[in-house]
C-alpha positions, 0 to 999 in steps of 0.5 A: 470582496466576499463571494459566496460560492453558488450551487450549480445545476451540473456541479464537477464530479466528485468536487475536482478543481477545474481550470474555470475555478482558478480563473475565478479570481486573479487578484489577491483577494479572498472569498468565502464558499458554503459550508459543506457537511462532513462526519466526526470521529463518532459518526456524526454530521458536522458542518465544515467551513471553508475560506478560498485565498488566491495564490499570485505566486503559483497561481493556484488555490489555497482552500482553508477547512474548519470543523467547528472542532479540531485543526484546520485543514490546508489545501492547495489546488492543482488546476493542471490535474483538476486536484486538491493537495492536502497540505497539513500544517498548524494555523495559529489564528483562527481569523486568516485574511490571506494565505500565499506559500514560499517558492518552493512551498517550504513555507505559509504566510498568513496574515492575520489582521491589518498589521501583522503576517504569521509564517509557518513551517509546512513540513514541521507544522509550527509557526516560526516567524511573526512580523507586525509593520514597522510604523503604527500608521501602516496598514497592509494591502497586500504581501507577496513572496519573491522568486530569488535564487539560493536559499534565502526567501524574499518577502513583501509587505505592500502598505498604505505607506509603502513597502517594506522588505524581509528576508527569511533565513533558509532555517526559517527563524525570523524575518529579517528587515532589509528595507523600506520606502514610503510612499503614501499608496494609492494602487501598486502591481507586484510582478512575480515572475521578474519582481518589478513593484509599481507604486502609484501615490496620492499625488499620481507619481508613479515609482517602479522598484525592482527587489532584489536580495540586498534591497529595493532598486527604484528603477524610474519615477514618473508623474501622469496627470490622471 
């Protein structure tokens, strides 16, 4: 789903993030707002595009910036302080579906297109892992960080035909499988804050996982005639 961003009659001063901004969209999802002017090195006007992401993680929001030259500008909205933070770190791709940080925000992932996710170093500004779903027939809907203690980050990739789990070495070199399970996907809740997935298939079996740093525990499973 795109939103295009409207104009207001009393517009916040001076572009400050406020509270409503953040509750504009509560699911994963993305939606582009106008394009605004800015001025290039020799004085001249140029048009800036911007992509706004929704964090579930930090329930915050990444702002994506592209002049139609030079390196994209990354943002993160600090609704507590009605703020933008400048976050300068490489973006490899020019197309960006969705954008979430690491835990402690050492880390981006992108993800770049139906298959494969992009994850970049925020203080080194370069990419240091990339990873494409482990069967041709899966197609991301969602990826998500995971809160664990230790240095070590969980990442999620939710699909049309499952979940698969990675982890992510404190140095950050790869993303390192550690499992999968297929379900054929209709609708699934990740909750950040305990880790517990809900998967719900085809055929309306629901399945609850809880992830964990050794894999995914499938806590219960349950069939509702809908």
């Amino acid at each position: 789903m795109e939103i295009e961003k409207k104009s207001s009659a009393n517009p916040p001063p001076n572009n400050i993030l406020t509270n409503s901004h953040v509750q504009l969209c509560k699911e994963p999802i993305s939606w582009k707002v106008n394009e605004s002017s800015g001025s290039a090195a020799d004085g001249t006007s140029v048009n800036i595009h911007h992509q706004v992401y929704y964090d579930t993680l930090h329930q915050e929001l990444i702002r994506l910036s592209r002049a139609p030259t030079g390196p994209a500008h990354v943002s993160i909205s600090d609704h507590r302080n009605s703020r933008w933070v400048e976050c300068d770190c490489g973006i490899p791709d020019p197309q960006v579906v969705r954008m979430k940080f690491s835990t402690h925000k050492e880390f981006l992932a992108l993800q770049v297109n139906q298959r494969e996710v992009k994850v970049v170093d925020v203080a080194r500004g370069r990419l240091i892992a990339a990873r494409s779903c482990r069967s041709h027939k899966s197609r991301i809907t969602n990826i998500y960080w995971c809160r664990i203690e230790g240095p070590e980050q969980l990442f999620l990739f939710l699909t049309n035909t499952g979940a698969e789990l990675y982890t992510l070495k404190a140095q950050g070199s790869s993303l390192k499988h550690i499992k999968t399970v297929q379900h054929q996907t209709r609708y699934h809740w990740f909750v950040n804050s305990s880790n517990f997935l809900l998967v719900v298939d085809l055929k309306h079996i629901f399945s609850l996982y809880h992830v964990k740093p050794k894999g995914l525990t499938r806590l219960c499973k349950f069939e509702l005639n809908c």
